[in-house]
MMTF fields as JSON, N, C-alpha, C and O atoms, coordinates in Angstrom:
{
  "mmtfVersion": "1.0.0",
  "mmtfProducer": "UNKNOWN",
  "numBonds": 327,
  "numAtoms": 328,
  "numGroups": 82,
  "numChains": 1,
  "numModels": 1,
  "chainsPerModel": [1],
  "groupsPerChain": [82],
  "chainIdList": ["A"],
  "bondAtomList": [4, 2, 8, 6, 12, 10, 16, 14, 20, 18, 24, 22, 28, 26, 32, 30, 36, 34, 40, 38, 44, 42, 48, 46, 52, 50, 56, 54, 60, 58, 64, 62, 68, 66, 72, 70, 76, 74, 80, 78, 84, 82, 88, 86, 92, 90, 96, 94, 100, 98, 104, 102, 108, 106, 112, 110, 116, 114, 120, 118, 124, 122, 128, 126, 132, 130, 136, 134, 140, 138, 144, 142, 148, 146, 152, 150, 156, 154, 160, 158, 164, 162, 168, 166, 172, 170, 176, 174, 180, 178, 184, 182, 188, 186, 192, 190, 196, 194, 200, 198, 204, 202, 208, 206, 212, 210, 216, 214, 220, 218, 224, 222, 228, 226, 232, 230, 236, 234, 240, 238, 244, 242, 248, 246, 252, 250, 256, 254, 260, 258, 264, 262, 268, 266, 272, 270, 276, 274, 280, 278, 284, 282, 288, 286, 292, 290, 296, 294, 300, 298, 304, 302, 308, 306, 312, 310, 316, 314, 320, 318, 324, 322],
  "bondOrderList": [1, 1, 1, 1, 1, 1, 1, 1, 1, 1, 1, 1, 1, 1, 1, 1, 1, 1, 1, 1, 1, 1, 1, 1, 1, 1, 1, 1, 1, 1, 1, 1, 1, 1, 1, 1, 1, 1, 1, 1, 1, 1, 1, 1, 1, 1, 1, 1, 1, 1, 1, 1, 1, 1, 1, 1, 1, 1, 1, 1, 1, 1, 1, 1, 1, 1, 1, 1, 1, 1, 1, 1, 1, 1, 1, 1, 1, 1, 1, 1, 1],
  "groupList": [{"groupName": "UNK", "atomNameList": ["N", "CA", "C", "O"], "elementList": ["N", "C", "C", "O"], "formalChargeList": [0, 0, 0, 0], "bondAtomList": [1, 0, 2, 1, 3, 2], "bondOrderList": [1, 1, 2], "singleLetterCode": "X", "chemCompType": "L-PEPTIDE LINKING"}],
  "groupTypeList": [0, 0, 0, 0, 0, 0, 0, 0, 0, 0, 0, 0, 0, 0, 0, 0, 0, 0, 0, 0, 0, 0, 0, 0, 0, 0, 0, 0, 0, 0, 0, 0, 0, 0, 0, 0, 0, 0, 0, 0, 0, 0, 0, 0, 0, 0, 0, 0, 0, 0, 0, 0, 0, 0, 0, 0, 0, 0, 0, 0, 0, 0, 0, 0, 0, 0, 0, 0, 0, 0, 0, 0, 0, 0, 0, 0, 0, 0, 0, 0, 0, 0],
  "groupIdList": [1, 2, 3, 4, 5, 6, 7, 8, 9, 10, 11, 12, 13, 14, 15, 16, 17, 18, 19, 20, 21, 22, 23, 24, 25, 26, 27, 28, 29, 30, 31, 32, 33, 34, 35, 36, 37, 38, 39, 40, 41, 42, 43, 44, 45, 46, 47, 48, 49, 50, 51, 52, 53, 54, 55, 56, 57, 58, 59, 60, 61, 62, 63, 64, 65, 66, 67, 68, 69, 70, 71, 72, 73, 74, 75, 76, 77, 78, 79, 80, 81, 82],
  "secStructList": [7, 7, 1, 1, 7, 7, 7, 6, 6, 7, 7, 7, 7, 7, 7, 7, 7, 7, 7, 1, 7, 7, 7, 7, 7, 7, 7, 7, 7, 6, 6, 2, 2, 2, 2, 2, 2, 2, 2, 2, 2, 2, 2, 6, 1, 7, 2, 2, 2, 2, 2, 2, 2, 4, 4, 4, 6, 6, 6, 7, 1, 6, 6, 1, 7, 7, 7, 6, 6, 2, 2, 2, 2, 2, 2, 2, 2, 2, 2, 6, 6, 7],
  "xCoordList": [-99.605, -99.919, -101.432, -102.035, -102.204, -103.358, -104.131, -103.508, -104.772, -106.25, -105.912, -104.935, -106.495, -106.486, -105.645, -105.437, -105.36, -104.636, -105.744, -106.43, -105.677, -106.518, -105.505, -104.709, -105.607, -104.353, -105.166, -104.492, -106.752, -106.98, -106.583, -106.767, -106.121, -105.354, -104.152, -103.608, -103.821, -101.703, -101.296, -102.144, -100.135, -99.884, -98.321, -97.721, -98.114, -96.818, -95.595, -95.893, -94.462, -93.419, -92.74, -92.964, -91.713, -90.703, -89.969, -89.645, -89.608, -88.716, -87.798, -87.68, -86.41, -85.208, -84.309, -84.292, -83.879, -83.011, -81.779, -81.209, -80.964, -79.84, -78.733, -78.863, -77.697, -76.321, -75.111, -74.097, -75.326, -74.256, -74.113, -73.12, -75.285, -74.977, -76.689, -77.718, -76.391, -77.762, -77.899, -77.161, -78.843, -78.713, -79.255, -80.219, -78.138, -78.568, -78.432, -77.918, -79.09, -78.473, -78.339, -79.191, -76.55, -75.835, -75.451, -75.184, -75.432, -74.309, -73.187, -72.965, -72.215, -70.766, -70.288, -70.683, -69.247, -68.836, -68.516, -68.191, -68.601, -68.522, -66.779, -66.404, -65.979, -64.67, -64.189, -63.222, -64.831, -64.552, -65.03, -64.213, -66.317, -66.658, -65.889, -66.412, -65.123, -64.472, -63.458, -63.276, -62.348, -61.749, -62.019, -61.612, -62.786, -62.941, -62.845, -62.193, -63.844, -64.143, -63.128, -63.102, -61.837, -60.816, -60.105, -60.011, -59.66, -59.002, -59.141, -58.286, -61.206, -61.217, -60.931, -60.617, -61.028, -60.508, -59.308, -59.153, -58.074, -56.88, -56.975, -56.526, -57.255, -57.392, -57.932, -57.471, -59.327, -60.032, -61.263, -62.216, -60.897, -61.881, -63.5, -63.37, -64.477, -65.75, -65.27, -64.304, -65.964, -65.621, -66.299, -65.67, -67.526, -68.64, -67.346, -67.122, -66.492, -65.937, -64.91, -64.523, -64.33, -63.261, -63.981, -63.633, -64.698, -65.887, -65.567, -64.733, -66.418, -66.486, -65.176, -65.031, -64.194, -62.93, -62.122, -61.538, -62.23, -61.907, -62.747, -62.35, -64.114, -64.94, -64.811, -65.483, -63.677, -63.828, -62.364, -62.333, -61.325, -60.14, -60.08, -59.23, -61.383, -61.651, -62.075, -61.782, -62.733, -63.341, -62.817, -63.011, -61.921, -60.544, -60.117, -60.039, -59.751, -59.272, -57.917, -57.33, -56.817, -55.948, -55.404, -54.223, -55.965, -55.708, -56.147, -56.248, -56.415, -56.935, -55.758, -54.701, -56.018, -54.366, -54.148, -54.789, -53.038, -52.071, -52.192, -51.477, -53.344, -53.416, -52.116, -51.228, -52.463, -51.452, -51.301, -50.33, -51.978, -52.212, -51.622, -51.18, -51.838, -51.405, -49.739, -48.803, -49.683, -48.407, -47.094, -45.919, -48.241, -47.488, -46.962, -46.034, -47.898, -48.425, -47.006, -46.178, -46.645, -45.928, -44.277, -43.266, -44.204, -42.974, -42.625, -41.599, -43.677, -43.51, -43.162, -42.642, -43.225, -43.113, -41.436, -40.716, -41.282, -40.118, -38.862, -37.952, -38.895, -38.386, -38.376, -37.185, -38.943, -39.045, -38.285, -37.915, -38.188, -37.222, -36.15, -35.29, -35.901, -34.67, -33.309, -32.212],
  "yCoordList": [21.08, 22.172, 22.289, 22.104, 22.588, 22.546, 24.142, 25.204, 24.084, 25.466, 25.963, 26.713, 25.731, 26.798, 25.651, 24.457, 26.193, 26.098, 26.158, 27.137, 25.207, 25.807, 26.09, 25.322, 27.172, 28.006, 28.043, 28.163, 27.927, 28.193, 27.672, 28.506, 26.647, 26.316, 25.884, 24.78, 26.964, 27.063, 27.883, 28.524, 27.933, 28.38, 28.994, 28.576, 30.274, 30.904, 29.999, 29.112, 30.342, 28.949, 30.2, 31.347, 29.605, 30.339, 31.318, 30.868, 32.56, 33.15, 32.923, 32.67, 32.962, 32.626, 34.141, 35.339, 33.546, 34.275, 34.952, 33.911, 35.886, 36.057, 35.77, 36.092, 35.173, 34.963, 35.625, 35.356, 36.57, 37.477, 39.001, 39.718, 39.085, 40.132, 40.649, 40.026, 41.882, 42.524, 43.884, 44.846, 43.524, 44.515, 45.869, 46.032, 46.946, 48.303, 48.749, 48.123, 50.122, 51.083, 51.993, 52.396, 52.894, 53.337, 54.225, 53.909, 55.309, 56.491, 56.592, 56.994, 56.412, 56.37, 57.606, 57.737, 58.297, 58.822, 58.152, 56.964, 59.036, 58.278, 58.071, 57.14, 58.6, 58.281, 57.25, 56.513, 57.21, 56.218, 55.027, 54.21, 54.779, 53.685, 53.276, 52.357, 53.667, 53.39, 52.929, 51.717, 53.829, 53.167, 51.207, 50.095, 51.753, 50.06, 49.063, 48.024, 49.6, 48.647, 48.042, 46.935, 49.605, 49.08, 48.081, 46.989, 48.243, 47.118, 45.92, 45.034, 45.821, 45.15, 43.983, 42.864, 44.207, 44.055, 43.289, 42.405, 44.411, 43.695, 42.898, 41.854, 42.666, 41.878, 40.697, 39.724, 40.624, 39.413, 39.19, 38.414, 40.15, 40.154, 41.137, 42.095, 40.9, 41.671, 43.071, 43.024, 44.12, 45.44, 45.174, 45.21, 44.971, 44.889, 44.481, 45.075, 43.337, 42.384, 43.679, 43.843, 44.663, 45.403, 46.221, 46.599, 46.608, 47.815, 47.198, 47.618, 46.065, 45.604, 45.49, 46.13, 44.811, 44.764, 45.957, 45.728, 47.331, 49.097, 48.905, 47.929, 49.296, 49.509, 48.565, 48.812, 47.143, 46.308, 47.221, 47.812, 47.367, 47.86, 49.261, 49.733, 49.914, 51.235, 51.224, 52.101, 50.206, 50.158, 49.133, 49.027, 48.206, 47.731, 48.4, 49.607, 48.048, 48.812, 48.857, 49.781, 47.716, 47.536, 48.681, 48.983, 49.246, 50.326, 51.601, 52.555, 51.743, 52.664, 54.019, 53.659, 55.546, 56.304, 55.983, 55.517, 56.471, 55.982, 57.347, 58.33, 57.228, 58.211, 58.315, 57.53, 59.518, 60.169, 59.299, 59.349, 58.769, 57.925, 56.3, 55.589, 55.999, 54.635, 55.065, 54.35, 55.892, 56.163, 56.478, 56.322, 56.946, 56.83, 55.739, 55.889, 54.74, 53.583, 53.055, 52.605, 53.07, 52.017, 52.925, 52.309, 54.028, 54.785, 54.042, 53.363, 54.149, 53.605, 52.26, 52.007, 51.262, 50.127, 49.552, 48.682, 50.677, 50.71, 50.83, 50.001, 52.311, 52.462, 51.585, 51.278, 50.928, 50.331, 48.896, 48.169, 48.734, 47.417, 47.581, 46.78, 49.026, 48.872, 49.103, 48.698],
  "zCoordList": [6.048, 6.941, 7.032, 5.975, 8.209, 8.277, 7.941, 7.959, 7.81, 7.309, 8.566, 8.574, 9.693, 10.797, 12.164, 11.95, 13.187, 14.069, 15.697, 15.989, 16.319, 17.975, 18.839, 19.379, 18.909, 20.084, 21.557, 22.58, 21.649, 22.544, 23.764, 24.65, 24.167, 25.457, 24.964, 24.998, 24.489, 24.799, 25.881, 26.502, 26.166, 27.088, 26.142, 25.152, 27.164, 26.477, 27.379, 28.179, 27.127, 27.73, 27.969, 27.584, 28.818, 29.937, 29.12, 28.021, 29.358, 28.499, 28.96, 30.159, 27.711, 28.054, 28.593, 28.308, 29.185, 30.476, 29.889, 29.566, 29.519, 28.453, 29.528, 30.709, 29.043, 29.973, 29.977, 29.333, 30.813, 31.239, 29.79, 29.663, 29.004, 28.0, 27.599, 27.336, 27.7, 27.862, 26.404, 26.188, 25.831, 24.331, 25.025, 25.774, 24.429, 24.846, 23.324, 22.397, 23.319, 22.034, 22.644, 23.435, 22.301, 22.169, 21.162, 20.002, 21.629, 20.357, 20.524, 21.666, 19.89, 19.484, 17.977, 16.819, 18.862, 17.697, 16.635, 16.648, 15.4, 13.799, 13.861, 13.149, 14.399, 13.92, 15.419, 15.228, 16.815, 17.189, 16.655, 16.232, 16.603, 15.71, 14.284, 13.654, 13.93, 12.727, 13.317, 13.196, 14.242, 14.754, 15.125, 14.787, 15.849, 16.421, 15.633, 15.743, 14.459, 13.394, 12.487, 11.951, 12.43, 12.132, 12.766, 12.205, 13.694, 14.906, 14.83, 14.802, 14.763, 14.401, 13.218, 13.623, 11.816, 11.297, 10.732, 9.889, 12.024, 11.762, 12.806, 12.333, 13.917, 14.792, 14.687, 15.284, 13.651, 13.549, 14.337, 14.262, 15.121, 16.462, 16.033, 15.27, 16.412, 15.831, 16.738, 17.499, 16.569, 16.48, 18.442, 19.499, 18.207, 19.929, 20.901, 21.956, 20.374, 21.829, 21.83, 22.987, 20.925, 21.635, 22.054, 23.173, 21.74, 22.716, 24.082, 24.884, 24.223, 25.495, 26.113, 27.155, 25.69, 25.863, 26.77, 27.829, 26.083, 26.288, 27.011, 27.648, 27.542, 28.741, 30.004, 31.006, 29.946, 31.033, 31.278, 32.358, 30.506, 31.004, 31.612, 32.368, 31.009, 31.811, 33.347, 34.159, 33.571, 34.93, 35.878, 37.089, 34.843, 35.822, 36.951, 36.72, 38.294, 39.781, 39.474, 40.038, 38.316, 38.33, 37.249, 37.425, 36.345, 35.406, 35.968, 35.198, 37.178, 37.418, 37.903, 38.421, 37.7, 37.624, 39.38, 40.322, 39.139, 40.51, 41.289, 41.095, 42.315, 43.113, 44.339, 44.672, 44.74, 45.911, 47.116, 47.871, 47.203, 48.45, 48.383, 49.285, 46.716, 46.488, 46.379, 46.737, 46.02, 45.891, 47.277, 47.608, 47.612, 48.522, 49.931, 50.726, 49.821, 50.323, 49.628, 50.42, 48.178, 47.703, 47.78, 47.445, 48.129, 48.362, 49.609, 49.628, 51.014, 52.167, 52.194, 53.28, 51.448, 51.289, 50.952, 51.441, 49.724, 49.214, 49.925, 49.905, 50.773, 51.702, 52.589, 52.636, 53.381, 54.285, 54.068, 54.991, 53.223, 52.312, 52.238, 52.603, 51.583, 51.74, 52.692, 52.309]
}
Protein backbone atom coordinates (compact mmCIF):
# COMPACT_ATOMS: atom_id res chain seq x y z
CA UNK A 1 0.00 0.00 0.00
CA UNK A 2 1.43 3.33 -0.80
CA UNK A 3 2.12 6.59 1.79
CA UNK A 4 -0.16 8.91 -0.07
CA UNK A 5 -2.53 8.53 -3.04
CA UNK A 6 -2.97 11.43 -6.25
CA UNK A 7 -6.68 11.82 -6.48
CA UNK A 8 -6.22 14.91 -8.28
CA UNK A 9 -7.60 13.95 -11.71
CA UNK A 10 -10.14 11.33 -10.72
CA UNK A 11 -13.19 11.60 -11.66
CA UNK A 12 -16.39 10.34 -9.58
CA UNK A 13 -18.11 7.32 -11.78
CA UNK A 14 -21.77 6.92 -12.60
CA UNK A 15 -24.03 6.28 -9.70
CA UNK A 16 -25.84 3.20 -9.68
CA UNK A 17 -29.40 3.41 -10.51
CA UNK A 18 -31.57 1.11 -7.80
CA UNK A 19 -33.99 -1.45 -9.67
CA UNK A 20 -37.42 -1.18 -9.05
CA UNK A 21 -36.93 -0.63 -4.86
CA UNK A 22 -36.41 2.63 -3.25
CA UNK A 23 -35.25 2.89 0.75
CA UNK A 24 -37.78 4.94 2.75
CA UNK A 25 -38.11 5.12 6.68
CA UNK A 26 -41.23 4.36 8.01
CA UNK A 27 -43.21 4.08 11.42
CA UNK A 28 -45.07 1.00 12.02
CA UNK A 29 -46.92 0.07 14.96
CA UNK A 30 -44.96 -2.08 17.64
CA UNK A 31 -47.57 -4.91 17.55
CA UNK A 32 -48.01 -4.69 13.72
CA UNK A 33 -44.44 -5.03 13.25
CA UNK A 34 -44.30 -8.07 15.38
CA UNK A 35 -46.94 -9.38 13.67
CA UNK A 36 -45.15 -9.38 10.41
CA UNK A 37 -42.10 -10.48 11.86
CA UNK A 38 -43.95 -13.27 13.12
CA UNK A 39 -45.34 -14.48 9.73
CA UNK A 40 -42.49 -14.04 8.87
CA UNK A 41 -40.85 -16.44 10.58
CA UNK A 42 -43.27 -19.14 10.00
CA UNK A 43 -43.32 -18.42 6.50
CA UNK A 44 -39.55 -18.24 5.90
CA UNK A 45 -40.14 -15.25 4.11
CA UNK A 46 -38.16 -11.84 5.55
CA UNK A 47 -40.73 -9.73 7.44
CA UNK A 48 -40.05 -6.31 4.41
CA UNK A 49 -41.29 -8.82 1.36
CA UNK A 50 -44.72 -9.35 3.43
CA UNK A 51 -44.89 -5.70 4.11
CA UNK A 52 -44.54 -5.22 0.56
CA UNK A 53 -46.58 -8.16 -0.25
CA UNK A 54 -49.97 -6.52 2.17
CA UNK A 55 -49.36 -3.01 0.53
CA UNK A 56 -49.34 -4.53 -3.27
CA UNK A 57 -52.67 -6.51 -2.26
CA UNK A 58 -54.00 -3.30 -0.75
CA UNK A 59 -53.74 -1.29 -3.85
CA UNK A 60 -54.62 -4.25 -6.07
CA UNK A 61 -57.97 -2.99 -8.44
CA UNK A 62 -58.74 -6.74 -8.12
CA UNK A 63 -59.12 -6.71 -4.09
CA UNK A 64 -60.62 -3.75 -4.17
CA UNK A 65 -64.53 -3.72 -2.02
CA UNK A 66 -67.23 -4.39 -4.45
CA UNK A 67 -68.87 -1.15 -5.06
CA UNK A 68 -72.63 -0.44 -5.98
CA UNK A 69 -72.04 0.03 -9.36
CA UNK A 70 -69.74 -3.08 -9.93
CA UNK A 71 -72.33 -4.79 -8.49
CA UNK A 72 -74.57 -4.04 -10.10
CA UNK A 73 -72.93 -4.25 -13.55
CA UNK A 74 -72.43 -8.02 -12.51
CA UNK A 75 -76.30 -8.53 -11.26
CA UNK A 76 -77.08 -7.15 -14.96
CA UNK A 77 -74.91 -9.60 -16.48
CA UNK A 78 -76.25 -12.41 -14.50
CA UNK A 79 -79.59 -11.76 -15.31
CA UNK A 80 -79.15 -11.29 -18.66
CA UNK A 81 -77.73 -14.97 -18.97
CA UNK A 82 -80.00 -16.38 -17.60
Amino acid sequence: MKAEYDFSSAKRGAPIEPKGKTRITIFLDDDVLAAFRARAEESGKGYQTLINEALRAAIATESAPVTVETLRKVLREELHAA
